[in-house]
N, C-alpha and C positions, 0 to 999 in steps of 0.2 A: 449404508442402511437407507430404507426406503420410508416412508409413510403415505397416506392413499394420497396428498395434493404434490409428491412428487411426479415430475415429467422427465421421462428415459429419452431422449433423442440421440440416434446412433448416424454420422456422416462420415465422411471422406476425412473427417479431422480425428474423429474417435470418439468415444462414447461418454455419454454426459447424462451428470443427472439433473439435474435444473429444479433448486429447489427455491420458487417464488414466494414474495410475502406481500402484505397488503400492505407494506408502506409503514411510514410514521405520519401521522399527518398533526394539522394543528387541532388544540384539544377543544378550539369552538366549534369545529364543524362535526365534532364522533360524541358519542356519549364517554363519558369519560372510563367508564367500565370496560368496556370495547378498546377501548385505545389502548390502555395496559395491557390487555390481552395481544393485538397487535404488535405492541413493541416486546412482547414479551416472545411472541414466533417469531419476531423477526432477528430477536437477538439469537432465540434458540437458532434459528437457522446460518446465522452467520458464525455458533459454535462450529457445526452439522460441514458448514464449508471448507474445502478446499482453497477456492480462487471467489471472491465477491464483484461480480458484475454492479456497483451502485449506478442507480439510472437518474440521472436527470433531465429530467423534462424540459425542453428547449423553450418550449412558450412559457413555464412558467419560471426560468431559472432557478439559483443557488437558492436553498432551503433552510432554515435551522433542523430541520429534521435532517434533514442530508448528512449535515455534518456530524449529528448525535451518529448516525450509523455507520457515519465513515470513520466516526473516533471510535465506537467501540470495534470496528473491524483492524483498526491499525491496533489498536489494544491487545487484542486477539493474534497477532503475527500472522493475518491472513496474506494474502496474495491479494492486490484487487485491481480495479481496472475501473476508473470513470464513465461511464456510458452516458451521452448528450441522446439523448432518444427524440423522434418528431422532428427531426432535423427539415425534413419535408415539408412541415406547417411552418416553417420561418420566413416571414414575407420580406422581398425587398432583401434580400440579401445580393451581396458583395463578394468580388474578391477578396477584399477586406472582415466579413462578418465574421468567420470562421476562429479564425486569430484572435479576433478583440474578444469574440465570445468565451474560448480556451483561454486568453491572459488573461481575463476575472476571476475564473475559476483556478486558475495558479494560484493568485491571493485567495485567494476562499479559501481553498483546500492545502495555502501552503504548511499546514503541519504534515501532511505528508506530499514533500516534493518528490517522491519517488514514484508515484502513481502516473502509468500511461492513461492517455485521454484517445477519446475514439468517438465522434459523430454517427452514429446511426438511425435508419428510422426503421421500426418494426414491421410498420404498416408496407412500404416499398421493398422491403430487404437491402435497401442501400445497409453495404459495410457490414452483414452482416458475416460475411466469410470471415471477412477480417478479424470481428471479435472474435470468431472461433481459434484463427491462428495467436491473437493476442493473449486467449486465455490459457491456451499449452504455454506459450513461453511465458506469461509469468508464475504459472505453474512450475516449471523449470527453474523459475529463479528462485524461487520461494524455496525451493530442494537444494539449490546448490552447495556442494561439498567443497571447500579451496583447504590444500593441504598444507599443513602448520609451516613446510618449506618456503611454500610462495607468499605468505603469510608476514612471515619476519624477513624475508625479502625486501618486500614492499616496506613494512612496519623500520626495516633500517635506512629506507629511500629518502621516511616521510618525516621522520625524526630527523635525522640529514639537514633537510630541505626547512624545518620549521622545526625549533628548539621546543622539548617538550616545557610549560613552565616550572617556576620556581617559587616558593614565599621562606620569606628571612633566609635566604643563603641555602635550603633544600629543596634541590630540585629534583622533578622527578622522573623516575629512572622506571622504564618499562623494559623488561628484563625479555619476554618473550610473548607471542601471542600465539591463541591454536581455535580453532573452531570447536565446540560443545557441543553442539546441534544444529538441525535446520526446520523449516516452516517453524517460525522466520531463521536465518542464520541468526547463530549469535557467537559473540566472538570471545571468549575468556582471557582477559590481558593482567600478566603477572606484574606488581609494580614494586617499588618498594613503600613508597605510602598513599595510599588508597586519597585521599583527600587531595593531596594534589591533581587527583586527575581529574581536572575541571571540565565542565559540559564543555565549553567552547573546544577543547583541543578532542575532545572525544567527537566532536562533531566534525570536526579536521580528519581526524580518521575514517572516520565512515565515508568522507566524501572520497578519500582515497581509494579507500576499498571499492566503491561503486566504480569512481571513474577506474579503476583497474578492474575491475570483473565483472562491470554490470549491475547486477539485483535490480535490475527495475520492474520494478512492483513490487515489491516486497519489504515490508519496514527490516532493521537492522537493530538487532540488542548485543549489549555491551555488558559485561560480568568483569567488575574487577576486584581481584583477592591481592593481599600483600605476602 
């Protein structure tokens, strides 16, 4: 679906709809009426989304607004991508600048370490092909299907390799796992008691899962029934 401030762009990569927003900004600089309003399209539009292009502006780095809209887009099981924009107004830059600039934003952004980062500048077209290629495939990740076989494959590799825990003498027993959905994957793992499945080892899994199939871009949820 469309509305009149959407932008149709059709390339070599495939057809997009490009739906911009006016940003979140700090609430001294907008009247404060206006800003709700703002955060309010901008949340609607990151419902509206597919893949979330977040842009950060190179001169003026990491934001708390940034992160309000990168938490509600990982919320959302969107698909998203880092965008460093104005990469071209960065003076005095390095071999080195690129790196250090991308390892703050790791911390910054590390509640979700799954997100590709990408330097571009609008003004030049530097890298802008690239986000076109970067947005299909985390597009693609965000859809991906992995079949309950290769699933508990892995899930008997990982269990194996790291004991799932235990408290007083009951430990826990992950019976099978299978996929439920996608944008974002989520993964339905049958236990036999639910409590024991503590973040950390659930965290264990997912990084399995990645490093075995990828997802990069895409957050990862977890459903567990007994």
């Amino acid at each position: 679906t469309r509305d009149a401030t959407d932008t149709v762009i059709e390339n070599e990569y495939g057809k997009y709809i490009w739906i911009d927003t006016a940003g979140i900004r700090r609430k001294s600089r907008v009247d404060e009426a206006i800003e709700r309003y703002s955060v309010l399209r901008a949340y609607m539009a990151v419902d509206r989304a597919t893949v979330c292009v977040i842009l950060i502006d190179a001169t003026v780095g990491f934001t708390e607004q940034d992160s309000k809209i990168a938490g509600y887009a990982h919320e959302a099981g969107k698909g998203c991508i880092i965008a460093v924009n104005k990469w071209d107004a960065v003076e005095d830059k390095t071999g080195k600048t690129m790196q250090e600039f991308r390892k703050g934003l790791e911390h910054d952004f590390s509640f979700m370490s799954y997100v590709p980062f990408i330097f571009i500048s609008a003004k030049t077209g530097q890298r802008i092909d690239k986000l076109y290629e970067l947005i299909n495939y985390v597009s693609q990740q965000n859809a991906m299907l992995i079949s309950t076989g290769m699933l508990n494959d892995l899930l008997a590799m990982a269990t194996a390799r790291v004991q799932p825990p235990s408290d007083k003498g009951k430990r826990l027993k992950i019976f099978y796992m299978t996929q439920a959905s996608t944008k974002p994957p989520t993964f339905v793992c049958f236990v036999n008691r639910a409590e024991l499945f503590h973040f950390s080892y659930q965290r264990y899994l997912e990084n399995q899962i990645r490093e075995q199939f990828g997802l990069e871009g895409t957050p990862v949820r977890f459903i567990v029934r007994e």
